[in-house]
Phi, psi and omega in degrees: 000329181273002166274304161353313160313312174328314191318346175309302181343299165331277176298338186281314164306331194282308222265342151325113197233120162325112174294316171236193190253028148198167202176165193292323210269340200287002155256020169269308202305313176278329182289355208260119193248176168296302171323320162303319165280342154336283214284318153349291183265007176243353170276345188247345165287295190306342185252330179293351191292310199265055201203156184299128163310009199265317177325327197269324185299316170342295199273343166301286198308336186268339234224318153315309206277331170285332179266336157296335160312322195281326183287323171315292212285343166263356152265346173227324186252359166083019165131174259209106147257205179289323171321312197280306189305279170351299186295308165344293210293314172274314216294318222275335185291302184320333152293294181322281195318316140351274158003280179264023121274008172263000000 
């Protein structure tokens, strides 16, 4: 179930804007497109039908939970980095995990 969380990543990367000009996030963050969460969130409509309903909630909420991160960070810390992607990331298992105790 805490892998599920990774999905924070995604939106936290799409919705994420890089501050400098090197870094740990900064070739997910400038590579990272709406297509890429496109495809992202259509590998998890096809794999969650067969999967515990706690999952599916897991990646919403991890998946919620990265783009707000991302938009925040980029409004009080002046933008998004590998850090931040990180933070996303556990933020988004520690939800999924949650989850999947209801």
């Amino acid at each position: 179930g805490g892998r599920v969380g990774l999905f924070a990543g995604c939106p936290a990367a799409r919705f994420g804007v890089y501050p400098g000009s090197a870094g740990t996030g900064r070739s997910m963050l400038l590579g990272f497109r709406g297509y890429h969460l496109f495809c992202a969130r259509l590998v998890a409509f096809f794999l969650f039908p067969l999967a515990p309903r706690n999952w599916t909630i897991g990646m919403l909420c991890a998946s919620g939970a990265g783009a707000l991160l991302a938009r925040w960070s980029n409004k009080t810390l002046g933008g998004t980095n590998g850090d931040v992607l990180g933070a996303a990331s556990v933020l988004g298992e520690l939800l999924a995990l949650f989850a999947c105790t209801l």
